[in-house]
N, C-alpha and C positions, 0 to 999 in steps of 0.2 A: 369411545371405547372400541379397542379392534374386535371384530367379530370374531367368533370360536374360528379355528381354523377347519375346512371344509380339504379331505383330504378324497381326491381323486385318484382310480388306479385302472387304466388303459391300457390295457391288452396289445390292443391294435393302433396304438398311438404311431406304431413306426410305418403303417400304412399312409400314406398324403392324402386330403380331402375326404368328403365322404361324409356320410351319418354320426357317424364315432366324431371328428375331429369338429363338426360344427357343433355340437350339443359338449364335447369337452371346452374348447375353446371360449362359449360363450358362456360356461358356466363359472371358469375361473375370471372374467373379467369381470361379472355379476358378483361373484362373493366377496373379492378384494383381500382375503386370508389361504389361497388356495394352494395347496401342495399338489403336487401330479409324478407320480411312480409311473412309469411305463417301462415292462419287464425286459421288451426288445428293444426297447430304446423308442425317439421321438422325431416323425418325418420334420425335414426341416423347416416347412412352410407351420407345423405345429407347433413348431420350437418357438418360430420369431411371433407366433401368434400369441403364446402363453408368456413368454417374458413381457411382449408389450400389455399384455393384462397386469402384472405384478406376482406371475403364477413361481412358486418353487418349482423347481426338476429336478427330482433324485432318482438314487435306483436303492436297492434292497442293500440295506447295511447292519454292522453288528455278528458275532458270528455263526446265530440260527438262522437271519431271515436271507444273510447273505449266503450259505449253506443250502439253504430249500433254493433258491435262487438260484446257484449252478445246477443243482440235481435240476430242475426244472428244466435248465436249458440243453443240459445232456441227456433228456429222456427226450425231449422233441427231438435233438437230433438224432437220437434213435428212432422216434417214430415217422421222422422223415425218412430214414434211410428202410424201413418196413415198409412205406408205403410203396416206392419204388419196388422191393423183391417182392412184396404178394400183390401186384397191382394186376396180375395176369387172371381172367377168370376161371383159369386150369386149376388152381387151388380153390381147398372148401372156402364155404360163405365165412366159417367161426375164423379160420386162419385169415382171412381177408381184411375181417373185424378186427384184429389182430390192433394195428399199429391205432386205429381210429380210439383203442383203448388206452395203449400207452398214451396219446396225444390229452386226453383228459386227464388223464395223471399227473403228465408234466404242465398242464393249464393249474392243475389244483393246486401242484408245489408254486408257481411262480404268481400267483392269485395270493397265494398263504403268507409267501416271501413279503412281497409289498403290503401286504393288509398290517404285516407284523413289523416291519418299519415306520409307516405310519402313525402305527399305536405309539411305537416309542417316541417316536419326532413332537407328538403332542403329550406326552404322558400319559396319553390315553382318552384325553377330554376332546378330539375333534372329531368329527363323523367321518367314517370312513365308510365309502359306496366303490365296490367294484363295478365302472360302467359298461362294462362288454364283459361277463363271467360265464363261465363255463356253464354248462347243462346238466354236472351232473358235480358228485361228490362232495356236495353243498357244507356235510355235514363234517368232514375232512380240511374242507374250506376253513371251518367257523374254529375246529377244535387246534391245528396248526395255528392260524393265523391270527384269531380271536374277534370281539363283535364287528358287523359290519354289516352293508347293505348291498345287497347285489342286481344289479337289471340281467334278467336272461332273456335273448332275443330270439333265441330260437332253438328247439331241436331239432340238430342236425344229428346224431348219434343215441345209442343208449348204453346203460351199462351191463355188460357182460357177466359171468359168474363173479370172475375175481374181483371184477369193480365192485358187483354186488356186494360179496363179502367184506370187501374195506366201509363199505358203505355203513352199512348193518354194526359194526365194529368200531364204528366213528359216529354213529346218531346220535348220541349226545350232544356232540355239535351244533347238530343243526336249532337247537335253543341259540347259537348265540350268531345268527345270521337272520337277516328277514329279506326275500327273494321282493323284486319287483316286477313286473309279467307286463308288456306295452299292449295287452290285449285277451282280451276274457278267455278267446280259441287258450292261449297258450296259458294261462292261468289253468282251464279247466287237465290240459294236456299235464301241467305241473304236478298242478293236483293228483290226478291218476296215478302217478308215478313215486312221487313224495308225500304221501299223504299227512305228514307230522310236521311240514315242512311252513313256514309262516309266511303265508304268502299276498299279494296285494294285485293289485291292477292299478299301473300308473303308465304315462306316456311317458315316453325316452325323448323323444324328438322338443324342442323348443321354439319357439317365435316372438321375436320381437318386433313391437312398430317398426325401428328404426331399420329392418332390413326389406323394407319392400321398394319394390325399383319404380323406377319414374320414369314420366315421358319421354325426358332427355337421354336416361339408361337405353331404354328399347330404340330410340332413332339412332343413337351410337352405335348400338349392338348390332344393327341392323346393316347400318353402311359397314363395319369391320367383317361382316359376312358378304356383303354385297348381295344382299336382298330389298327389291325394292318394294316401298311403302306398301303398295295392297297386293302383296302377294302371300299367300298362306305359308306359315313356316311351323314344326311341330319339332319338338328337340326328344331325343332318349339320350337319357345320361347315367352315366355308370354303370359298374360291369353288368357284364349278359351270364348271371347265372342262372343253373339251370333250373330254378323257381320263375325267371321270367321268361314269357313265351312269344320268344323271336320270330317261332315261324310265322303266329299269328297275321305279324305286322310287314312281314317278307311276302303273303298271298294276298294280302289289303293291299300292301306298294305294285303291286304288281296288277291289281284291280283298276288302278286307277284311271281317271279319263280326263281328268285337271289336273294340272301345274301344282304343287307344292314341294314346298323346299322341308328337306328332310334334314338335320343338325345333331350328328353322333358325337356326343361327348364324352371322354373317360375309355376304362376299360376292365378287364380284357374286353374285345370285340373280336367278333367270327368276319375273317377278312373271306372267306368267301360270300357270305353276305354284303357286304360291301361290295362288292367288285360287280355283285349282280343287279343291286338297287342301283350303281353308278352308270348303268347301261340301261337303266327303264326310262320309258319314253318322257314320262309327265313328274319324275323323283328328281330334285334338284337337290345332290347331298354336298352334306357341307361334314368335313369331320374332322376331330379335335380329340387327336390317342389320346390314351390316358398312359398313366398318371397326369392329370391336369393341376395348377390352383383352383382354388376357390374363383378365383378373379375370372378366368375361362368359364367354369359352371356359372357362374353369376352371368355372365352376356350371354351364353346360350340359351339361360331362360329368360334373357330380355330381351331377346329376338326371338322368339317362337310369339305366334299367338296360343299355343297351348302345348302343355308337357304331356306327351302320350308312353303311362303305364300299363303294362301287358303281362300279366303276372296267371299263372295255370289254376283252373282250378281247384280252390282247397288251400291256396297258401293264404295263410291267418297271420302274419307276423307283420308287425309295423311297417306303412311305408315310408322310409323318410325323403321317397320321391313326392308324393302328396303333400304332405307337412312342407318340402320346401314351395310346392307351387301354392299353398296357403299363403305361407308365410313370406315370399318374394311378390304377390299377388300376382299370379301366376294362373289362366285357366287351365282346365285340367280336362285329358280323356284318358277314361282309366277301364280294365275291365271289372265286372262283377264277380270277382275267385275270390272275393268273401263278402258275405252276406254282413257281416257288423260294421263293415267298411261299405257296403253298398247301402245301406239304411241311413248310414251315417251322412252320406252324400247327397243321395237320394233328392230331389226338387230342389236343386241347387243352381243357379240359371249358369253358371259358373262352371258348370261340369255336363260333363256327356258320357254316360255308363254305357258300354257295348256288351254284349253274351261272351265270355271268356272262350277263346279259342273259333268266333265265330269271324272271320275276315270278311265278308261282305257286308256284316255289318260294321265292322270297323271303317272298309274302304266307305261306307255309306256317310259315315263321322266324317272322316276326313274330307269327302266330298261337300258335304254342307260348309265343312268351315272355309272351305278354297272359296263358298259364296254369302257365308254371312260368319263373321269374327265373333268369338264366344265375350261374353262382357267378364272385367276383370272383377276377383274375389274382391269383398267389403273391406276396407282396415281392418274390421274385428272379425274376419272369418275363422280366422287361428282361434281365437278365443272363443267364438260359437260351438267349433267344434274341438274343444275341450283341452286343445295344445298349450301348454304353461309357457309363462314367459321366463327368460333365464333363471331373472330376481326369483321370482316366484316358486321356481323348482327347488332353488338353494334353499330358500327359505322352510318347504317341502320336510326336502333328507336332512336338514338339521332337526325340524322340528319331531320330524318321522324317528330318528337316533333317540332325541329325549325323551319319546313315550314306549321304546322298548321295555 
């Protein structure tokens, strides 16, 4: 019997690689019924990844959802074109605010657009989960678009008077949506903000056995960089936003007194940084712009002996750089900028926690591993530490939809 159909809706699906496209991709190959709406469309390495699953690709049809659909994409084009004229800090903070509001507006109509396509495409009986959804207007979401499940990964913004106002004006809604939170910090942050709002604590990120790399991956990966066998190599991958704390790792490189090969992958990346770590004496960098595939991040972390995250203190929101050096079995140095994630880690021989923002003890880290190589995560470290396997997440938001 074919399984209910599992309908996926990707925001950031036209983005390549990344968090969003490994947890989308491995969940429609895991369900086998999968629909995928993405409002901007679908990068192309996304594309050829979800056809070979057996994934549908549409986009908002019919003439309400197709309707919220344009308003949605011509309100971001206005909120693009605001952020450009009030980007100057000469204008007040609320005018500045300005366009970051429009932008959840137009997230909410093109959120609503797809939630309401989906419904019709299954008559209404398949689970519908927005995996990347907005921050705010939840309730707007649920009453436009109708029931569904949303992961919110972060706040990045809040709502304004007039947000308020729709908000407040649309709660009713918020009964037919249940939020999902990758972490208690942002559960608790939810909570504050939406108190009526139904909300859960579940991980975003996924792992399966079959993606952890092997000996033969790492000796590959290693000659295609030209790093040899016992030489220390540490990878950063993916863009340098400004939640992660580049300078940290820029006064650690510069600390250094042994050899290691440094391996930037993805982006954006600060090419001044670059240009200065390719002139330090003992940093042997290897680098790999982004937009990459998957297939580039996958040998960069099978040439590093370990993935090094560097994140400020106080940022709570999931790493899905962690999750993949779990799940690739991949060691890890990471900083301590949140305590539920540093508990989590915590006597793990497999990892090495440094003081966030502290570079001499990072260059200290990376000095130990230029003379003793950290050992690799267990098979089941993913699932020790509480990362769902694809199956197992579909299985999850279907069964999570039927006890709404």
């Amino acid at each position: 019997m074919t399984a209910e159909a599992l309908i996926l809706v990707e925001p950031g699906a036209h983005r390549p690689g990344g968090h969003r496209h490994r947890a989308l991709t491995a969940l429609a190959a895991a369900h086998g019924n999968t629909v995928v709406l993405a409002p901007y469309g679908v990068a192309a390495e996304t594309r050829d990844a979800l056809l070979a699953a057996g994934a549908r690709i549409t986009v908002p049809t019919g003439t309400v959802p197709a309707g919220l659909a344009v308003a949605g994409t011509y309100t971001a084009a206005l909120a693009a074109a605001a952020r450009r004229v009030f980007a100057s800090r000469r204008w007040p903070v609320t005018v500045r605010r300005l366009p970051h509001q429009v932008t959840l507006l137009a997230r909410c109509l093109a959120e609503a657009a797809c939630v309401r396509t989906g419904r019709r495409l299954t008559g209404g009986a398949g689970t519908v989960v927005v995996l990347s959804a907005s921050e705010a207007l939840h309730g707007a979401a649920g009453l436009l678009g109708g029931d569904h499940l949303r992961f919110v990964h972060e706040l990045v913004t809040t709502e304004d008077t007039a947000l308020r106002l729709l908000g407040l004006l649309t709660r009713r809604g918020e009964r037919r949506v249940r939020v999902l939170a990758p972490t208690d910090a942002l559960r608790e942050d939810l909570t504050a903000r939406f108190p009526r709002l139904p909300l859960q604590v579940r991980p975003f990120a996924v792992a399966d056995p079959a993606d952890r790399l092997t000996d033969n991956d790492r000796r590959r990966a290693r000659e295609a960089f030209g790093i040899p066998p016992h030489e220390a190599a540490v990878c950063l991958v993916g863009g340098w936003w400004p939640y992660k704390d580049t300078g940290v790792v820029d006064a650690a490189l510069a600390r250094l007194d042994v050899p290691v090969h440094v391996l930037v992958v993805g982006g954006p990346a600060t090419h001044g940084l670059l240009k200065r770590w390719a002139v330090l004496p003992y940093v042997r960098l290897h680098t790999r712009p982004g937009p990459v595939p998957e297939t580039v991040v996958s040998q960069a972390y099978a040439a590093a002996d370990a993935a090094l995250v560097a994140r400020r203190s106080g940022v709570a929101k999931e790493s899905g750089l962690v999750v993949d050096a779990v799940r690739l079995g991949v060691p890890l140095i990471v900083s301590d900028h949140d305590p539920a994630l540093t508990k989590t880690l915590g006597g793990q021989d497999w990892v090495r926690l440094f003081p966030a923002g502290d570079s001499t003890a990072l260059a200290d880290v990376l000095r130990d591993l230029a003379w003793t190589p950290l050992p690799r995560p267990a098979p089941g470290a993913a699932a020790d530490l509480g990362v769902p396997t694809a199956v197992g997440q579909a299985a999850f938001l279907t069964d999570l939809k039927e006890s709404r």
